[in-house]
NUNU-339136 format. One record per residue (C-alpha): residue number from 1; residue in one letter; chain; x, y, z. Coordinates in nm, 4 decimals. Layout:
N
+-----+----+----+----------+----------+----------+
!   i ! aa ! ch !        u !        v !        w !
+-----+----+----+----------+----------+----------+
! NUM !  a !  A !        X !        Y !        Z !
...
+-----+----+----+----------+----------+----------+
END
This chain:
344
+-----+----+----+----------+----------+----------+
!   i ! aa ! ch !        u !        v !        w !
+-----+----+----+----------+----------+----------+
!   1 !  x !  A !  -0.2148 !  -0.5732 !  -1.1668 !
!   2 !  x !  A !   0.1622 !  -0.6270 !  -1.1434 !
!   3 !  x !  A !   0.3468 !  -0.5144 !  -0.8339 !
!   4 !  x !  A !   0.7282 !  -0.5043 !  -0.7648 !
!   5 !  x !  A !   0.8160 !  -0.7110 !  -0.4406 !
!   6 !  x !  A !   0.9162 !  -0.5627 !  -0.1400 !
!   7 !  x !  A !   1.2691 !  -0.6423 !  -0.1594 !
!   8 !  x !  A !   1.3033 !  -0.5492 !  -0.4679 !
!   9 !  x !  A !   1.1339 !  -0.2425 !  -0.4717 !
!  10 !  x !  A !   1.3633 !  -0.1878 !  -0.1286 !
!  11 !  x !  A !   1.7209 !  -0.2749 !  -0.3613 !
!  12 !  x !  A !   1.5762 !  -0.0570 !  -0.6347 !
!  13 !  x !  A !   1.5542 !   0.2605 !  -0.4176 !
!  14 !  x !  A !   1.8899 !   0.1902 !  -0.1925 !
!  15 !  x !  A !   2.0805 !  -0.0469 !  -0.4260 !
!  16 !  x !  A !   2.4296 !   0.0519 !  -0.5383 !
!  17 !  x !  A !   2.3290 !  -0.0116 !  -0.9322 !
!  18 !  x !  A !   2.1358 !   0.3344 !  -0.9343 !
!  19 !  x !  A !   2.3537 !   0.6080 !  -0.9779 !
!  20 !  x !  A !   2.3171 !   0.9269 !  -0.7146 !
!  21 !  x !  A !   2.1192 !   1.1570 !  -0.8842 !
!  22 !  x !  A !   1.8304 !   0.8667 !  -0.9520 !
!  23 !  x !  A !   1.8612 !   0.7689 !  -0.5664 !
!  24 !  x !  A !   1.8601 !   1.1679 !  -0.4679 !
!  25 !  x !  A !   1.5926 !   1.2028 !  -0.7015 !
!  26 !  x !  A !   1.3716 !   0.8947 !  -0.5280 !
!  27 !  x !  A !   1.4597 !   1.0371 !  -0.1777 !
!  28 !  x !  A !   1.3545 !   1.3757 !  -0.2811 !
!  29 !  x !  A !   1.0270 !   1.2553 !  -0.4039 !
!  30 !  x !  A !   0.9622 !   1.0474 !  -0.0833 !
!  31 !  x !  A !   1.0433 !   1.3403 !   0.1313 !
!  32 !  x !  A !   0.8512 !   1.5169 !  -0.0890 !
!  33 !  x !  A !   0.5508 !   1.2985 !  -0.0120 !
!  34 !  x !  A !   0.6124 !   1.2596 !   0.3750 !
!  35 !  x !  A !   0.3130 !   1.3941 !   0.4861 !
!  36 !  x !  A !  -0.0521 !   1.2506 !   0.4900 !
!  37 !  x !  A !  -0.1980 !   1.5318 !   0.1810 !
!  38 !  x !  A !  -0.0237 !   1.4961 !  -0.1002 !
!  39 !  x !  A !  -0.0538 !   1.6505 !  -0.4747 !
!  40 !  x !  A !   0.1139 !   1.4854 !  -0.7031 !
!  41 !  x !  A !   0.1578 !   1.5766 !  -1.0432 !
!  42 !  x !  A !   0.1898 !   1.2696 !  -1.3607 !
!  43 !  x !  A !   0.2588 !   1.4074 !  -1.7282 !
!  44 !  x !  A !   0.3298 !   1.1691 !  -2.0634 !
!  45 !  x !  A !   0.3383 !   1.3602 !  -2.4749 !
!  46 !  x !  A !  -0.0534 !   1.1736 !  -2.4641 !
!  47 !  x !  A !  -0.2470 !   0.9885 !  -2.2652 !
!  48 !  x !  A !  -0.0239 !   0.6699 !  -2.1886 !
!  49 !  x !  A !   0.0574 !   0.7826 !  -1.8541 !
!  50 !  x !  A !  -0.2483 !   0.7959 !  -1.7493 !
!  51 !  x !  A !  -0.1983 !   0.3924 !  -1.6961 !
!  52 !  x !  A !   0.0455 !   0.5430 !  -1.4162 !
!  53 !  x !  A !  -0.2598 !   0.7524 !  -1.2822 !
!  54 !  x !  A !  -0.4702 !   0.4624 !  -1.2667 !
!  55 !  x !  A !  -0.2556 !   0.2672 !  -1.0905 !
!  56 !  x !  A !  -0.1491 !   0.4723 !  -0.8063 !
!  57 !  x !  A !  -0.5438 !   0.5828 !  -0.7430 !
!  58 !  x !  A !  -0.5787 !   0.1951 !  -0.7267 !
!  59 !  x !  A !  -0.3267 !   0.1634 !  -0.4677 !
!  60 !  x !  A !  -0.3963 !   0.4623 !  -0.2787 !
!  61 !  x !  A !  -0.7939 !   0.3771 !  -0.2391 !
!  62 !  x !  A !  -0.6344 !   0.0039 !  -0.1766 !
!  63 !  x !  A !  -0.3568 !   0.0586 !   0.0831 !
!  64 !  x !  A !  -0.4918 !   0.3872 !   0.2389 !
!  65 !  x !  A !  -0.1460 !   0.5408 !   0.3103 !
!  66 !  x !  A !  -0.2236 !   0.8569 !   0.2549 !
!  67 !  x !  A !  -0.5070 !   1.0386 !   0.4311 !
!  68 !  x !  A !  -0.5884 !   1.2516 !   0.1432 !
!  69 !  x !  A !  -0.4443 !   1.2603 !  -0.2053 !
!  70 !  x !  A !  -0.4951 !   1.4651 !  -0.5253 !
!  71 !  x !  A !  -0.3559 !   1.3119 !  -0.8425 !
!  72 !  x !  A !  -0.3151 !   1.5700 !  -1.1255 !
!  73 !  x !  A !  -0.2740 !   1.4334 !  -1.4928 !
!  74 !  x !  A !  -0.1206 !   1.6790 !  -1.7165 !
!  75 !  x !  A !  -0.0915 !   1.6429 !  -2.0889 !
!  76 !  x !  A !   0.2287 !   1.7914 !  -2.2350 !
!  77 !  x !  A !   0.1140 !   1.7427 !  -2.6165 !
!  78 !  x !  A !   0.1260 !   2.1019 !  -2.7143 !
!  79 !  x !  A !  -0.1833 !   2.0657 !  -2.9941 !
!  80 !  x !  A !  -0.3428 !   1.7360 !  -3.1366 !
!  81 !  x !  A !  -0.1245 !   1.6264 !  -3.3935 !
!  82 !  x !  A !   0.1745 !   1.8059 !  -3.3082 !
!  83 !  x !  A !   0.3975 !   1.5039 !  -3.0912 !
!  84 !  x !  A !   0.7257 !   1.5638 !  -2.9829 !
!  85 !  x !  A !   0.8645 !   1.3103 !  -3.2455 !
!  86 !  x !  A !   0.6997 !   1.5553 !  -3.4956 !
!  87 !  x !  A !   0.9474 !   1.8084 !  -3.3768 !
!  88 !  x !  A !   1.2558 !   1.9026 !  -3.5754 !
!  89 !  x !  A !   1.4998 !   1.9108 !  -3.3135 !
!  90 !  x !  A !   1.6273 !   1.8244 !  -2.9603 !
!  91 !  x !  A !   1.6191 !   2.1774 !  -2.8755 !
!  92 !  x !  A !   1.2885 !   2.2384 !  -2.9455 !
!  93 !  x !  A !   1.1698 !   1.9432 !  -2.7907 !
!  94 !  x !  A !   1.2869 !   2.0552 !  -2.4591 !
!  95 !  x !  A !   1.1771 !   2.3884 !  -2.5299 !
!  96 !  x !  A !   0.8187 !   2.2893 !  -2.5495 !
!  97 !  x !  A !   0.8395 !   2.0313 !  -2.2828 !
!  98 !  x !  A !   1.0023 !   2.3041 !  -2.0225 !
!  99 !  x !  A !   0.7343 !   2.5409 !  -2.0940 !
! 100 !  x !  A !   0.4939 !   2.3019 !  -2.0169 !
! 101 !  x !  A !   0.6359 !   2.2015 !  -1.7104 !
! 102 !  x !  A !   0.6671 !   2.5571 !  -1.6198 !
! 103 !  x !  A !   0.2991 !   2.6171 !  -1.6693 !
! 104 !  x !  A !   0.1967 !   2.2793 !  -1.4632 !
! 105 !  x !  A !   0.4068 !   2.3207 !  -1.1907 !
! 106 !  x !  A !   0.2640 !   2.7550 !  -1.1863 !
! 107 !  x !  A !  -0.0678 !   2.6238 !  -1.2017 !
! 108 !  x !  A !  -0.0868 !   2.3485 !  -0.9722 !
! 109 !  x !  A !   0.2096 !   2.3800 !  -0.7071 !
! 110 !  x !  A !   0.2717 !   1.9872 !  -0.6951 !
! 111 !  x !  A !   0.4699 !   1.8367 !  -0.4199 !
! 112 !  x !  A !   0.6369 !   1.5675 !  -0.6350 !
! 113 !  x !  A !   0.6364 !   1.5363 !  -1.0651 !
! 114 !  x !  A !   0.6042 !   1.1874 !  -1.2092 !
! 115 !  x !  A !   0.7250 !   1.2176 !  -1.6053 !
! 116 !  x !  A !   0.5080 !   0.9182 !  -1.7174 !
! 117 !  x !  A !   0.6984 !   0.9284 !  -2.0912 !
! 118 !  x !  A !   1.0116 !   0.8211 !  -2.2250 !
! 119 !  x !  A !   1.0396 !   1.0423 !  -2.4813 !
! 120 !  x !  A !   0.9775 !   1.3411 !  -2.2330 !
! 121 !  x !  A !   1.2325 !   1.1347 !  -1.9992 !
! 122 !  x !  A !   1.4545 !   1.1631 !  -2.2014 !
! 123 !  x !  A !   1.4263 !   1.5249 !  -2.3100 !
! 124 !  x !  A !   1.3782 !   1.6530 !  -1.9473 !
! 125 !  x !  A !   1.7013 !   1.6121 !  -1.8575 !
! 126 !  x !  A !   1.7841 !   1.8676 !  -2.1712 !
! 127 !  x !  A !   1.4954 !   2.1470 !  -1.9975 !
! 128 !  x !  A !   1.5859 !   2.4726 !  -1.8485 !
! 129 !  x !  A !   1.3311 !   2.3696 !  -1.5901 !
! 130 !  x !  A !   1.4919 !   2.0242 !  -1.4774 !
! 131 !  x !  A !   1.8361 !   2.2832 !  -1.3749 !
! 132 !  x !  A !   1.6121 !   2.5424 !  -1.1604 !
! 133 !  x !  A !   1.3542 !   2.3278 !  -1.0117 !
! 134 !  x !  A !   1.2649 !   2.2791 !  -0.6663 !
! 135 !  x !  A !   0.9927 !   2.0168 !  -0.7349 !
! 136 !  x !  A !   1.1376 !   1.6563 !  -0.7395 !
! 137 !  x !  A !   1.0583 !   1.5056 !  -1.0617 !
! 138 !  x !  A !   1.1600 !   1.1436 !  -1.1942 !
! 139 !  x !  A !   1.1521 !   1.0225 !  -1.5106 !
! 140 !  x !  A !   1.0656 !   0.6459 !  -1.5948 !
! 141 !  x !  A !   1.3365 !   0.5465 !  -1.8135 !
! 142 !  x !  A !   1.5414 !   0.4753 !  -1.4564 !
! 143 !  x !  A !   1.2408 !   0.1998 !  -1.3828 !
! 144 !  x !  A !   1.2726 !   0.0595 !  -1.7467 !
! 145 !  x !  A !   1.6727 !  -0.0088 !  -1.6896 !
! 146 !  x !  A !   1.6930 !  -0.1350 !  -1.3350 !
! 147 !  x !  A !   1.3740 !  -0.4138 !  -1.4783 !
! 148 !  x !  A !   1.5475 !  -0.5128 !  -1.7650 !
! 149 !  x !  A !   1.8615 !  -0.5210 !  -1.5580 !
! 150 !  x !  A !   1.6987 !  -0.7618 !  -1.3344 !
! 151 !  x !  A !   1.5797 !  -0.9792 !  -1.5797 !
! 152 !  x !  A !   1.8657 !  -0.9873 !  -1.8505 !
! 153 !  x !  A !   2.1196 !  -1.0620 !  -1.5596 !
! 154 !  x !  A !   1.9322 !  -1.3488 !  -1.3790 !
! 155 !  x !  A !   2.0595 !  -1.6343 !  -1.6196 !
! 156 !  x !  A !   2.2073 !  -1.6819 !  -1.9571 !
! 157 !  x !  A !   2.0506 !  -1.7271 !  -2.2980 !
! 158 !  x !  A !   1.8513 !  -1.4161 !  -2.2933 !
! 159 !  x !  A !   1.8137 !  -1.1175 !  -2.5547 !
! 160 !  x !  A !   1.6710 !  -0.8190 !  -2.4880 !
! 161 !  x !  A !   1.4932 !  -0.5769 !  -2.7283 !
! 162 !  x !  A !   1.3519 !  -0.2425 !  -2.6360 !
! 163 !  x !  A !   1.0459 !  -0.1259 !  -2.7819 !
! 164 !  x !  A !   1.0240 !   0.2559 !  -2.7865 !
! 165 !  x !  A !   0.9583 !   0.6203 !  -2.9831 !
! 166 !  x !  A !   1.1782 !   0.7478 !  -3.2105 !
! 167 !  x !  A !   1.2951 !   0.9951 !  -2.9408 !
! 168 !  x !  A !   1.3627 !   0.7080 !  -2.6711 !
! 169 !  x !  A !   1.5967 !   0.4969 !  -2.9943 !
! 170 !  x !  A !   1.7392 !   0.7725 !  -3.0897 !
! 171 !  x !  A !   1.8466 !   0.8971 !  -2.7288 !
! 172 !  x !  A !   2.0060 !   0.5497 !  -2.6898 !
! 173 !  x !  A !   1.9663 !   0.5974 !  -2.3020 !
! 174 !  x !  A !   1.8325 !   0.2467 !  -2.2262 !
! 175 !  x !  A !   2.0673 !   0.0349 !  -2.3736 !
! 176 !  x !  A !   2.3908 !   0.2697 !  -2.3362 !
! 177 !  x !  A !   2.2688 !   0.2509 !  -1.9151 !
! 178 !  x !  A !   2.2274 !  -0.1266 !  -1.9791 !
! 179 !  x !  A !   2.6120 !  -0.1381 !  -2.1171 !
! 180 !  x !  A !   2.7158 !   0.0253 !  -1.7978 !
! 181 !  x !  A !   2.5928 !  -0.2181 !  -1.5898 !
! 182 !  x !  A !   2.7469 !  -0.4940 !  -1.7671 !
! 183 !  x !  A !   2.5045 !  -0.6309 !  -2.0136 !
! 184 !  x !  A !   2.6624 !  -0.6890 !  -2.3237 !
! 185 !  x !  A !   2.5731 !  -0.5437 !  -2.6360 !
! 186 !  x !  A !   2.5584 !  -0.8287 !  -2.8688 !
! 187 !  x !  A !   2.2493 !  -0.8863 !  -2.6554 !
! 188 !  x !  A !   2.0234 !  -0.5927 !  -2.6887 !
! 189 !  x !  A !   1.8051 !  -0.4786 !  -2.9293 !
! 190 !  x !  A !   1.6524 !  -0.1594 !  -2.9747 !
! 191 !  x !  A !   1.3203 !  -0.0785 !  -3.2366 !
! 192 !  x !  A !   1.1804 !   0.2341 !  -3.2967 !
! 193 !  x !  A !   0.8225 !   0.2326 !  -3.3653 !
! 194 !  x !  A !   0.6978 !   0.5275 !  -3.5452 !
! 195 !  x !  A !   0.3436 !   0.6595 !  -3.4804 !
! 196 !  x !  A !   0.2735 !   0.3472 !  -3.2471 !
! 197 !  x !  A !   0.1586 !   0.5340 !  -2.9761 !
! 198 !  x !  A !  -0.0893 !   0.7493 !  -3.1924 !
! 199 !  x !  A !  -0.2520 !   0.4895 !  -3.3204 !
! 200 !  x !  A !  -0.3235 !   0.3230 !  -2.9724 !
! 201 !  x !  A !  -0.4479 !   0.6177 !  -2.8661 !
! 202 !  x !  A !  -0.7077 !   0.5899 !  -3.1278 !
! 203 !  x !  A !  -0.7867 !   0.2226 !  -3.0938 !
! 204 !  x !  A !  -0.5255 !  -0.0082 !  -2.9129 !
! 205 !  x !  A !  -0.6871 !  -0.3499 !  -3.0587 !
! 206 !  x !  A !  -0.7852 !  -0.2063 !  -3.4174 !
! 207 !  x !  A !  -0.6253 !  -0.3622 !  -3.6977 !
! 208 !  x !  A !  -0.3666 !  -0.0627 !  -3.7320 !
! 209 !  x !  A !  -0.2032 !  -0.1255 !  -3.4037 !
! 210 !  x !  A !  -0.2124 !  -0.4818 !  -3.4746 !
! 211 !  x !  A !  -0.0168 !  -0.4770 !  -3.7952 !
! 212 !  x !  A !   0.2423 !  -0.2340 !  -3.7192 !
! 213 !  x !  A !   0.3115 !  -0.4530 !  -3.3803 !
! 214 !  x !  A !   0.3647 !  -0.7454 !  -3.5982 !
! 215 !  x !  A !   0.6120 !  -0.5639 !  -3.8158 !
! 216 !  x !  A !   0.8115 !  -0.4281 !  -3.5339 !
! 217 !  x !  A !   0.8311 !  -0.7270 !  -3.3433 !
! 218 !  x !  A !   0.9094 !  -0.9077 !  -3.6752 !
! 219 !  x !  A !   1.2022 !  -0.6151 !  -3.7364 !
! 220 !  x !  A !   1.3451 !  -0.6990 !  -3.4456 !
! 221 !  x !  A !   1.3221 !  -1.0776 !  -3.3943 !
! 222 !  x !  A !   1.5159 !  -1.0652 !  -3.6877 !
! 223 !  x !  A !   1.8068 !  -0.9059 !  -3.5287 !
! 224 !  x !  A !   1.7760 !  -1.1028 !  -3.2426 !
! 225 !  x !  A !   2.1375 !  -1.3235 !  -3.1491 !
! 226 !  x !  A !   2.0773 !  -1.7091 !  -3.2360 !
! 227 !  x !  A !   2.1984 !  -1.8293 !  -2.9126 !
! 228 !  x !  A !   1.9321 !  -1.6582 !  -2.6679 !
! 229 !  x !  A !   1.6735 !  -1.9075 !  -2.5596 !
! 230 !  x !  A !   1.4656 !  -1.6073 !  -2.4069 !
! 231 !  x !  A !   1.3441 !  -1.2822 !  -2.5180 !
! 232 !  x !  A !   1.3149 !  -1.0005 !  -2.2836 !
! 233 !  x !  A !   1.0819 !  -0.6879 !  -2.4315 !
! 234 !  x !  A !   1.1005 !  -0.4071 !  -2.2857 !
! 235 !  x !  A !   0.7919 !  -0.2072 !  -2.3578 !
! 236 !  x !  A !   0.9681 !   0.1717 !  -2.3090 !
! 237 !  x !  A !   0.6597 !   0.4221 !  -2.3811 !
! 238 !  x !  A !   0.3662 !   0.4136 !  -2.1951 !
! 239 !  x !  A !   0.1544 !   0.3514 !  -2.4339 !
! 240 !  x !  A !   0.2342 !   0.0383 !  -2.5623 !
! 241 !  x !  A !   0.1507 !  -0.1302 !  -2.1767 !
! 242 !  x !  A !  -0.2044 !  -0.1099 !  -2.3327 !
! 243 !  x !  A !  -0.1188 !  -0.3886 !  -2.5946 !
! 244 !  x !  A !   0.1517 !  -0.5626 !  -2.3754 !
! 245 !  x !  A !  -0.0519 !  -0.9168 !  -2.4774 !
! 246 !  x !  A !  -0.0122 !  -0.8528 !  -2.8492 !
! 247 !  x !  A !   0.3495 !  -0.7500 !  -2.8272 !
! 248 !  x !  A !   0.4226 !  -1.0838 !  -2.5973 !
! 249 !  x !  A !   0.2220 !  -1.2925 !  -2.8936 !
! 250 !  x !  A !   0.4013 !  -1.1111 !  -3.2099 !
! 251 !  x !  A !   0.7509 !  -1.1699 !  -3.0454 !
! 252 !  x !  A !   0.6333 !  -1.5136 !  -2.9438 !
! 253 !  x !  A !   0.5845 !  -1.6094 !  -3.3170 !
! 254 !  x !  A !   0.8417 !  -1.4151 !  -3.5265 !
! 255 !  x !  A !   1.1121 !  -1.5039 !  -3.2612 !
! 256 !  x !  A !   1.0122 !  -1.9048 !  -3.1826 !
! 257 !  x !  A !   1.1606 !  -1.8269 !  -2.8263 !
! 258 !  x !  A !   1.0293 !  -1.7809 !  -2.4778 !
! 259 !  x !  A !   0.9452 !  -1.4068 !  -2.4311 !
! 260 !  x !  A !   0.9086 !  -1.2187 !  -2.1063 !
! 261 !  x !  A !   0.7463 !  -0.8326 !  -2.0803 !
! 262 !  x !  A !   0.8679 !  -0.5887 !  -1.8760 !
! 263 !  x !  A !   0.6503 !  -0.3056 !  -1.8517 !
! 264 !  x !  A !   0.7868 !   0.0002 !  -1.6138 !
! 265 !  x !  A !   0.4710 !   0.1636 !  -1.6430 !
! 266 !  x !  A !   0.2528 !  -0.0764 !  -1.4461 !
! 267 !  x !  A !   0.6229 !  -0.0148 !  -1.1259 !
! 268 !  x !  A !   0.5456 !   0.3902 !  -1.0982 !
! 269 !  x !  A !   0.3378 !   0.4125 !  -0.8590 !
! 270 !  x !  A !   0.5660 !   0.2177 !  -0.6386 !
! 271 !  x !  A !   0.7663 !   0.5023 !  -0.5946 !
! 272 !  x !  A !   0.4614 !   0.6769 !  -0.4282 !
! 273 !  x !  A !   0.4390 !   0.3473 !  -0.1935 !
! 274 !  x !  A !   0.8176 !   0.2663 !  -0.0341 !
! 275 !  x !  A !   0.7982 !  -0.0277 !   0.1507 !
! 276 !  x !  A !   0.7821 !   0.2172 !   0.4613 !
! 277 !  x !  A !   0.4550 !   0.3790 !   0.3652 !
! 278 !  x !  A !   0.1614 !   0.1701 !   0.5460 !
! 279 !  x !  A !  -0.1370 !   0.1527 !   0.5704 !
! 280 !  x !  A !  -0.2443 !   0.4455 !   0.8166 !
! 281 !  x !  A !  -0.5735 !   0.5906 !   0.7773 !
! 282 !  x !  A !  -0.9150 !   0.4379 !   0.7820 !
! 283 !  x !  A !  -1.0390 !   0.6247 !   0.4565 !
! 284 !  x !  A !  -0.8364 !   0.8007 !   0.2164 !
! 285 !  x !  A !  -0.9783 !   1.0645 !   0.0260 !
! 286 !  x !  A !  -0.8159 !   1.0133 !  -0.3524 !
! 287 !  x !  A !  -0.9459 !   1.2431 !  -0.6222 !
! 288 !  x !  A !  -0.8099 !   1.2431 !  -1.0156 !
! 289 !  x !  A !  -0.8060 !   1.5453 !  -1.2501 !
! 290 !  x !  A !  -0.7212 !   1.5222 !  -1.6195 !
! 291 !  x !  A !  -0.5932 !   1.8786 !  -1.7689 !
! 292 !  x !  A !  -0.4901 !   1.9124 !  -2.1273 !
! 293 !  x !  A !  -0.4059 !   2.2090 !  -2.3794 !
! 294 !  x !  A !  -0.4513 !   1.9392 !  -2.6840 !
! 295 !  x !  A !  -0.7843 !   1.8484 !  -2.7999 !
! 296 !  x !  A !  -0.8832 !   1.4942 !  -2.6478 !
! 297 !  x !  A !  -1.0946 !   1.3317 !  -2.8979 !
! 298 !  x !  A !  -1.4078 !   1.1786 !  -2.7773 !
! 299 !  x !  A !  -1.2697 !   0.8250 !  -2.9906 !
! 300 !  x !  A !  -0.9574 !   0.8760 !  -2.7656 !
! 301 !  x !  A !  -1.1391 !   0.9183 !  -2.4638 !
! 302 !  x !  A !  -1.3353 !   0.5908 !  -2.5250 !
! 303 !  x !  A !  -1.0762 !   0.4096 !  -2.6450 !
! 304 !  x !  A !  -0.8246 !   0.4741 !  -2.3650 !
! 305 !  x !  A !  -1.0969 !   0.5025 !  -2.1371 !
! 306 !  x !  A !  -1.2547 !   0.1518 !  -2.1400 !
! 307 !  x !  A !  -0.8922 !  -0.0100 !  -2.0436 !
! 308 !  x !  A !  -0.8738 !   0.2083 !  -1.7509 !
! 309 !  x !  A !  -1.2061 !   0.0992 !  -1.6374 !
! 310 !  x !  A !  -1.1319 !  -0.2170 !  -1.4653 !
! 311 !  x !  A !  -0.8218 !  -0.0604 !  -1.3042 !
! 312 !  x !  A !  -0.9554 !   0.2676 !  -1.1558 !
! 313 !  x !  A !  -1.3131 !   0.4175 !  -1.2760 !
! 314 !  x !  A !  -1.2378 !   0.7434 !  -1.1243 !
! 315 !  x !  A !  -0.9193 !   0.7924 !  -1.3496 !
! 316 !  x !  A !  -1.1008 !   0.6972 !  -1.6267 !
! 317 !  x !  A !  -1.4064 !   0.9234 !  -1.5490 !
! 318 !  x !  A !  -1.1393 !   1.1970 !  -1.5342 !
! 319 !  x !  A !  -1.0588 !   1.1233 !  -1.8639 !
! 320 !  x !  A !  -1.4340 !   1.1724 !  -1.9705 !
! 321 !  x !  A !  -1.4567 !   1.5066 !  -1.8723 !
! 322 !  x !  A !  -1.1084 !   1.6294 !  -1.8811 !
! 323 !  x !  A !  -1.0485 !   2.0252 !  -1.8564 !
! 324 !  x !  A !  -0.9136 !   2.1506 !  -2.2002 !
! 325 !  x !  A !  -0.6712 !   2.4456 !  -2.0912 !
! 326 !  x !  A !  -0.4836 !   2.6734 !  -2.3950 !
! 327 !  x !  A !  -0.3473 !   2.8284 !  -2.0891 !
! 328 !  x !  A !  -0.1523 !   2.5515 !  -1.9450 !
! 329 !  x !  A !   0.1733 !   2.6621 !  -2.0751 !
! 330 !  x !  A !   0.2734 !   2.8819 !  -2.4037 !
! 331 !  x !  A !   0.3370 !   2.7384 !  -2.7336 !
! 332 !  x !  A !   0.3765 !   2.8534 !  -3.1142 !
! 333 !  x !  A !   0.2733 !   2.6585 !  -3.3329 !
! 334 !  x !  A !   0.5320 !   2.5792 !  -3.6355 !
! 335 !  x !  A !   0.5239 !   2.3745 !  -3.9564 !
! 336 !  x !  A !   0.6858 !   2.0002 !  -3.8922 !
! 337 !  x !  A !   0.8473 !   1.8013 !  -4.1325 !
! 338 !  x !  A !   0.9609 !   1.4144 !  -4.1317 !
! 339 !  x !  A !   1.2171 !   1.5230 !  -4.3481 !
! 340 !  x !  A !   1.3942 !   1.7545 !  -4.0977 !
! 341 !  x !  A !   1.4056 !   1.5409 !  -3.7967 !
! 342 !  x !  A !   1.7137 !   1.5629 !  -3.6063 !
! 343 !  x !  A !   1.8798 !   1.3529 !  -3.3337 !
! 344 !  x !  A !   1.8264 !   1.5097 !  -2.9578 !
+-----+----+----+----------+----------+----------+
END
């Protein structure tokens, strides 16, 4: 498992690259979390976050900084089937996606929200609930920048493509953050990858998943300026950290240059562990609960399942025997069309 260094987990939360409302919303959640029982609440459109999940159990069995803590992981898929890229509009994606929040945060009174997505990152910001909240919530499209920042600015002769859902391209919000902090744009990349995610969720090394990483990362290699010696992928949706070998290997081969991964999924539980949080208890008590209002199926559970294993058994246990709740938070149902997508 991959872990952000001290110092540069410290210049992430304090450095002057992160505008205010990122740094307020950091030192929210860390006030938030200033106490030794903690409920924290993760939620992706799916069950990438859950990666996220298994990670900070990991580290809070591991590092024992919290004397008791109860991770809650909340699926914000409406129905099985019915994804937020499905959706024909920005409005109705945060519609959906501050109805569910509503019902999580009703049901569960967390002290801090993790939004394990970058499609939902990006639409939360769009949510009636993100302008009355009390709960501190941050999104993971802030990690994503500030790593690709870090490596795209460290020497010359690097490209950088971004991997993500049709929401996440569409919303532009990596790269145009990039631009601000001086990369330039004849070096960035960005590939949507449609239905990606849903197929990992059925089987992340099945031939599917394999074949439409190869096209992407062919899509975009091609694209790629002829000058950069070094490819940096930035794998923006949680999902696709489950197949962050294949993507390294397809880039690797279309692109003939040297490719590096960054992956904010596997940094989101630092946010949980500031440098300042040590080791203070003996035993910590760290319990996971999975909670969804879409059908899980058991190929899903198995699938995703067996790659949390080796991280964190009890998250993937959770996963097992997750609660199926049609009360978690309202939703109609509607007829979606391809066809009628719009730009959020």
């Amino acid at each position: 498992m991959r872990t952000l260094p001290a110092i540069a987990v410290l210049l992430f939360f304090a450095g002057a690259l992160l505008g205010p409302p990122v740094k307020s919303q950091v030192k929210a959640i860390q006030k938030a979390l200033a106490r030794d029982t903690v409920t924290i609440l993760i939620t992706d459109s799916g069950l990438g976050g859950l990666a996220v999940v298994a990670d900070i159990e990991k580290a809070a069995r591991e590092r024992k900084a919290y004397r008791s803590m109860r991770l809650l992981f909340c699926n914000a898929l409406p129905e099985a089937g019915q994804g937020y890229n499905r959706m024909p509009s920005g409005k109705r994606k945060a519609e959906v996606f501050s109805a569910a929040l509503d019902g999580m945060v009703r049901a569960f009174s967390p002290d801090a929200v993790l939004v394990a997505c970058n499609t939902l990152s990006v639409v939360y910001h769009d949510t009636e609930f993100s302008h009355r909240t009390e709960v501190p919530v941050l999104g993971i499209v802030e990690i994503g920048v500030q790593l690709l920042y870090e490596r795209l600015a460290a020497r010359g002769g690097t490209a950088g493509v971004i991997f993500g859902t049709e929401t996440t391209i569409d919303s532009d919000a990596h790269r145009l953050l990039l631009l601000e902090r001086g990369i330039k744009a004849g070096s960035l990349v960005t590939e949507a990858c449609p239905d990606l995610a849903g197929e990992i969720e059925v089987d992340p090394s099945g031939d599917p998943v394999r074949t439409m990483i190869d096209f992407f990362a062919s899509d975009a290699s091609s694209r790629l300026p002829r000058d950069a010696t070094t490819v940096v992928a930035g794998l923006c949706c949680t999902h696709y950290a489950y197949t962050a070998e294949e993507f390294a290997e397809a880039i690797r081969r279309h692109s003939r240059r040297n490719v590096e991964i960054v992956d904010p999924t596997r940094q989101m539980a630092e946010v949980v562990f500031p440098p300042d949080r040590r080791t203070r208890f003996v035993d910590a008590e760290v319990t996971v609960e999975v909670i969804s209002r879409a059908w899980i199926s058991p190929a899903e559970g198995i699938s995703i399942g067996r790659l949390l294993e080796p991280v964190s058994p009890a998250t993937a246990r959770a996963l097992r025997h997750y609660r199926l709740d049609l009360s978690l938070f309202p939703y109609q149902s509607e007829e979606y069309s391809p066809e009628l997508q719009e730009h959020p």
